[in-house]
C-alpha beads as a LAMMPS data file, in Angstrom:
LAMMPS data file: protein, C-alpha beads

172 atoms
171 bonds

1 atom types
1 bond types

-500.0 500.0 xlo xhi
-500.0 500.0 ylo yhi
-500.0 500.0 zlo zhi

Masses

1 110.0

Atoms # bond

1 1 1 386.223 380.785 -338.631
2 1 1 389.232 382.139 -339.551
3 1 1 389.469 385.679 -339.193
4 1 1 392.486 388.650 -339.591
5 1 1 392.808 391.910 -338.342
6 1 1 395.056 393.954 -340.626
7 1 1 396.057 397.364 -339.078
8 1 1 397.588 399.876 -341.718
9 1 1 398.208 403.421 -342.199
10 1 1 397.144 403.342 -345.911
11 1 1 395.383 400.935 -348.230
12 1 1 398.528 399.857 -350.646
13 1 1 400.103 397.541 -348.419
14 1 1 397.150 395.920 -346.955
15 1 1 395.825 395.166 -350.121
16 1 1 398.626 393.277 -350.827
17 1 1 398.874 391.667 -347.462
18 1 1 395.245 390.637 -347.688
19 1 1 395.980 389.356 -351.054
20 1 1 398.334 387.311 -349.793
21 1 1 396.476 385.777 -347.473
22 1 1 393.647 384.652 -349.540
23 1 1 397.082 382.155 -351.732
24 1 1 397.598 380.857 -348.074
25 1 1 394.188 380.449 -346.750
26 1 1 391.746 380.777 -349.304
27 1 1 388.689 382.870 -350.299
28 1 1 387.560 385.985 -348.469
29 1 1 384.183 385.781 -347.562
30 1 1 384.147 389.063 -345.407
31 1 1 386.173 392.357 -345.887
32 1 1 385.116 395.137 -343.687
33 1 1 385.963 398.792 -344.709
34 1 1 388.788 400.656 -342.451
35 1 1 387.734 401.011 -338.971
36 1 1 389.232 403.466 -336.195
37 1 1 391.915 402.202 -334.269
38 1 1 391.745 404.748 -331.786
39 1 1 395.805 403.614 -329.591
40 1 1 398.376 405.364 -330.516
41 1 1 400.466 402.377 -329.670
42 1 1 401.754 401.496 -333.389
43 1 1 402.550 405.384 -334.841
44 1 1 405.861 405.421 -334.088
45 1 1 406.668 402.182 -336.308
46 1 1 403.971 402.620 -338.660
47 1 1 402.709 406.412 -338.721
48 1 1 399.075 407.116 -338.620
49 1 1 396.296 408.024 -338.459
50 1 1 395.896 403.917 -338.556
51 1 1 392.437 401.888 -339.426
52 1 1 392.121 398.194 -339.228
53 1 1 390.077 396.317 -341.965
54 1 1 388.760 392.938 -340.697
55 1 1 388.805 389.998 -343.163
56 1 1 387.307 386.533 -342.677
57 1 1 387.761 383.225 -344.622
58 1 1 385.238 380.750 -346.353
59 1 1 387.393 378.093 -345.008
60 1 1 386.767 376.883 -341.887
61 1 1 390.235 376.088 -339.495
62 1 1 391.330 373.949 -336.806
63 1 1 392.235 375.503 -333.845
64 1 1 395.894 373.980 -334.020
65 1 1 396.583 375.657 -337.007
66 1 1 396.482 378.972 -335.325
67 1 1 400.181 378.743 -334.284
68 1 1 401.384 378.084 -337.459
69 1 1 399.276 380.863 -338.979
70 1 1 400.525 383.590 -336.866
71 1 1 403.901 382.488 -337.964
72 1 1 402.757 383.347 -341.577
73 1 1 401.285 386.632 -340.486
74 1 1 404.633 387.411 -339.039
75 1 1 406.689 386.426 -342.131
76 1 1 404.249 388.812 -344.552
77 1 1 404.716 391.927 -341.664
78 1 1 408.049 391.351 -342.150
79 1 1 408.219 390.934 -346.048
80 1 1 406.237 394.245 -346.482
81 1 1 407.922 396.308 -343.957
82 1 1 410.164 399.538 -345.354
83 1 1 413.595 400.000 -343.799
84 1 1 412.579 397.616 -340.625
85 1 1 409.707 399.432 -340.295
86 1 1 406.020 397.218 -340.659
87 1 1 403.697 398.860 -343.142
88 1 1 401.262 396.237 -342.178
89 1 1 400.193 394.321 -338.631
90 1 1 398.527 390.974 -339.157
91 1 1 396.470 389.621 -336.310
92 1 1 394.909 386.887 -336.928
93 1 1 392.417 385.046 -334.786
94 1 1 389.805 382.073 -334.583
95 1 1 385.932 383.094 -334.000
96 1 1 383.925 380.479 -332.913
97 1 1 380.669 380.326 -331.115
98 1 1 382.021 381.121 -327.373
99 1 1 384.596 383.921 -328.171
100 1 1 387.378 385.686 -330.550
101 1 1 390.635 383.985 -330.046
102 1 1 393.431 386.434 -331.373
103 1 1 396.865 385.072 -331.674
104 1 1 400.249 387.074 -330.578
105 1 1 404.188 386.937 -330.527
106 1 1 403.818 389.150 -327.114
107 1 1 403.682 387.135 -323.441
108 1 1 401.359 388.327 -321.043
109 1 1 399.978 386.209 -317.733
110 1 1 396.450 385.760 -319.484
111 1 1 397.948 384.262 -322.522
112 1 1 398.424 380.659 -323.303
113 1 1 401.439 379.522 -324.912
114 1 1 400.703 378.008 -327.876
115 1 1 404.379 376.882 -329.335
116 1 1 407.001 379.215 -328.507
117 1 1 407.012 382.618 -329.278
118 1 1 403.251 382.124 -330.120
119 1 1 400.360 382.793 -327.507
120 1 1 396.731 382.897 -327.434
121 1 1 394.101 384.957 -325.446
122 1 1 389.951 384.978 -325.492
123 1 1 389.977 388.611 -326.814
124 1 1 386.226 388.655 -326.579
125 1 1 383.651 386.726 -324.850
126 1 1 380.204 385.769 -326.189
127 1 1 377.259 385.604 -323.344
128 1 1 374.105 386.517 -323.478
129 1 1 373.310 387.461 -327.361
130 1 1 376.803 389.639 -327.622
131 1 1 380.225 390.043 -327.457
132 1 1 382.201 391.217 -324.484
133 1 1 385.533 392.563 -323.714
134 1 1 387.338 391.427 -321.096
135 1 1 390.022 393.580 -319.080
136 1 1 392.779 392.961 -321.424
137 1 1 390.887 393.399 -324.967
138 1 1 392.090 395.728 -327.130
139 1 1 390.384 399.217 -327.290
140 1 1 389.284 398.932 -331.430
141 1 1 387.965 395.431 -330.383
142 1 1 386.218 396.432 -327.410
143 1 1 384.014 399.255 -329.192
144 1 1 380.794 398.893 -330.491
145 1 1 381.199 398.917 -334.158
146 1 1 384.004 395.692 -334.302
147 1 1 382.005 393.535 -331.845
148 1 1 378.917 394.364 -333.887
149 1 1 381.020 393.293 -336.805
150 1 1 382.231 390.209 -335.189
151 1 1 378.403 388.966 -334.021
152 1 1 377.343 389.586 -337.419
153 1 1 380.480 387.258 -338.633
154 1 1 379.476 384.538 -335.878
155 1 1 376.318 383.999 -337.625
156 1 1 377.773 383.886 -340.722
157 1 1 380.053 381.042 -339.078
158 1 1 376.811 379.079 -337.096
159 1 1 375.256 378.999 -340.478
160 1 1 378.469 377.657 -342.430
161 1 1 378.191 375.075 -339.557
162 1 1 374.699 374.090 -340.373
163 1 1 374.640 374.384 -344.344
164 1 1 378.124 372.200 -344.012
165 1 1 376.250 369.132 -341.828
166 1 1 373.225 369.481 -343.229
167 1 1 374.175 369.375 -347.166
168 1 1 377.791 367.800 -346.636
169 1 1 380.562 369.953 -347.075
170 1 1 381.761 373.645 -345.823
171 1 1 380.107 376.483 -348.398
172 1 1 381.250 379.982 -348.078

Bonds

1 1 1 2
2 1 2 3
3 1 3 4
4 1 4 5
5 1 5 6
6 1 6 7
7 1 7 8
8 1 8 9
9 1 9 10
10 1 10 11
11 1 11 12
12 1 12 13
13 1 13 14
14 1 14 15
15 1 15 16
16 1 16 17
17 1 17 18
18 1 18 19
19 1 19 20
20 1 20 21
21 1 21 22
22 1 22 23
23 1 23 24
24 1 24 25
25 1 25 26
26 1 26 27
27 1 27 28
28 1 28 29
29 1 29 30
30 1 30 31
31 1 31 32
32 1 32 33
33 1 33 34
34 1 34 35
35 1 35 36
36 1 36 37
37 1 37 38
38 1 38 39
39 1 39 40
40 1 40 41
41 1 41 42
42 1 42 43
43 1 43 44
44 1 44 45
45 1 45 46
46 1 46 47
47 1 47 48
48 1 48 49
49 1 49 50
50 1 50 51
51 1 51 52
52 1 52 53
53 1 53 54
54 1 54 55
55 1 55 56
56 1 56 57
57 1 57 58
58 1 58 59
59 1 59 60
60 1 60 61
61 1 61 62
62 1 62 63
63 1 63 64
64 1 64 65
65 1 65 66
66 1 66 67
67 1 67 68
68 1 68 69
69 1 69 70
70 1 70 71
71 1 71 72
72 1 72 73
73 1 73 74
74 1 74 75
75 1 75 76
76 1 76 77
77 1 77 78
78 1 78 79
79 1 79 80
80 1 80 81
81 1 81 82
82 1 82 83
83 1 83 84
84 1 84 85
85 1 85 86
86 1 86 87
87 1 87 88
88 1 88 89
89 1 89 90
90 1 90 91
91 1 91 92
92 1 92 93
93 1 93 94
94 1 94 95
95 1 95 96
96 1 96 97
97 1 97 98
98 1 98 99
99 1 99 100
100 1 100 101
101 1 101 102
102 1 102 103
103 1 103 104
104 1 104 105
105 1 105 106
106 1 106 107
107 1 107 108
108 1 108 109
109 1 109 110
110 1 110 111
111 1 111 112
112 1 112 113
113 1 113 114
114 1 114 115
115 1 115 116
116 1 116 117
117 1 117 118
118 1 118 119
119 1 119 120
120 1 120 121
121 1 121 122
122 1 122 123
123 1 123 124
124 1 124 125
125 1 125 126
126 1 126 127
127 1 127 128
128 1 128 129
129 1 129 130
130 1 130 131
131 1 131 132
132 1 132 133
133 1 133 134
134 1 134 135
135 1 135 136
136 1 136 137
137 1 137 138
138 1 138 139
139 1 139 140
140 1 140 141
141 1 141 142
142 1 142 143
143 1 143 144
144 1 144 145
145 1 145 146
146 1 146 147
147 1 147 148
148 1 148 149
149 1 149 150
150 1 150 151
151 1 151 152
152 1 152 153
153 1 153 154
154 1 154 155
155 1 155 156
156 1 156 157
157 1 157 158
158 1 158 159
159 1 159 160
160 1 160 161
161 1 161 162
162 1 162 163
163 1 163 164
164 1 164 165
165 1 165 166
166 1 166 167
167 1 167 168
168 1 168 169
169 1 169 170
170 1 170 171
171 1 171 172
């Protein structure tokens, strides 16, 4: 399941971003309301206080295609920033059964390369009924209320899975 992370001081230019998104990739089937991002990593390039709404997609991806949509992720940050500045970060990531899979532009020794410029890490783990962060995960991720979010998403997904083998073809 395809899902994005969209980090934003206000609401204006995510809503367009996540707009957007849907033209590339299709219907929403998820939206979350903001959620504390509680690094002050981003503030200097995009102000704050900064919440991240979560968004998922009806369509299910292939894991190849995450390369290609970071790249488009990258080219909306860019198209909505003001005077170089992003208004809007887009992190988009694949859930599937085993884990969160967030894409990145930024090279770290835990990240696989997935073209150039373009890495992957296993953001969260799931074992055991839940999701886990690992020693890398971001904070926001690690809390409570986003891996809550994200369990509640991977059934979601495991039933998409089922109702799309058992009545032949994916239903949102």
């Amino acid at each position: 399941m395809l899902v994005i992370g969209l980090l934003a001081a206000s609401e204006e230019p995510r809503s367009r971003a996540v707009g957007q998104l849907a033209e590339r990739f299709g219907e929403l089937c998820f939206l979350s309301g903001p959620l504390e991002f509680p690094s002050k990593y981003y503030r200097p390039e995009m102000g704050g206080p900064l919440s991240r709404r979560m968004a998922a997609f009806c369509r299910l991806v292939e894991a190849q295609e995450l390369a290609g949509i970071k790249k488009t992720c990258m080219e909306l940050e860019a198209a909505a920033a003001v005077e170089g500045k992003r208004a809007v970060n887009i992190d988009p990531g694949l859930l599937s059964p085993d884990a969160l899979i967030l894409a990145t532009h930024k090279h770290s020794g835990h990240r696989v390369t997935l073209q150039p410029g373009i890495h992957a890490e296993i953001t969260l783990w799931y074992h055991h009924g839940a999701y886990h962060p690992l020693p890398w995960t971001y904070p926001d991720f690690a809390g409570e209320e986003l891996r809550n979010l994200l369990a509640a998403l991977r059934r979601r997904y495991l039933w998409q899975l089922t109702d799309a083998a058992g009545f032949g073809g994916e239903r949102c």
